[in-house]
C-alpha positions, 0 to 999 in steps of 0.5 A, spaced: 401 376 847 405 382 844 403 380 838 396 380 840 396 386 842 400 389 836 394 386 830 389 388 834 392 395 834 393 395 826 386 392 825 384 398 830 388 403 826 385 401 819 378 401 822 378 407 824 383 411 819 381 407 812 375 410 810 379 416 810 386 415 807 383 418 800 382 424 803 388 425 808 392 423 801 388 429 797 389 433 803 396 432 803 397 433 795 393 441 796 398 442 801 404 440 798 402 444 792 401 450 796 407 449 800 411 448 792 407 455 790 410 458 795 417 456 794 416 457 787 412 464 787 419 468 785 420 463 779 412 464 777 414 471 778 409 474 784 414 478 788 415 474 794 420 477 801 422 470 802 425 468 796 432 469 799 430 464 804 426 459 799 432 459 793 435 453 797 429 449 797 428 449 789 433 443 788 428 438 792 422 441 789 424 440 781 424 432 781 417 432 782 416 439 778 413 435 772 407 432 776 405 438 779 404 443 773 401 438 769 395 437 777 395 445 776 393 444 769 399 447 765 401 442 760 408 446 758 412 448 764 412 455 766 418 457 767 424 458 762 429 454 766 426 448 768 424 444 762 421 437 763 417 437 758 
């Protein structure tokens, strides 16, 4: 009966969430970007308050760094120290 129960809630999970993983997906990309800006922003060279705070966040960003420059359309990266092209 649990088994029952358990298909039937992943098939209601998929009726419901499946006409919009396209845009849950997008929308979680713009987010991720916005958050990898904000880390970011002291690198690209706009003053952030917060760099002292985001510096410890720039190793877990760099391994997708490649895919988000070129998603923002830079086909070089724009900064000196990061090069992964």
């Amino acid at each position: 009966m649990t088994s029952r129960w358990a298909s039937f809630r992943a098939g209601l999970e998929e009726f419901c969430a499946g006409p919009y993983r396209r845009t849950f997906a997008r929308a979680r990309r713009e987010e991720d970007d916005l958050f990898r800006m904000v880390v970011l922003a002291e690198a690209l060279g706009v003053p952030d308050p917060a760099a002292y705070y985001t510096a410890e966040l720039l190793p877990a960003l760099y391994q997708d760094f490649h895919a988000w420059h070129r998603r923002m359309g830079m086909d070089r990266s724009p900064l000196e120290h990061v090069g992964c092209c």
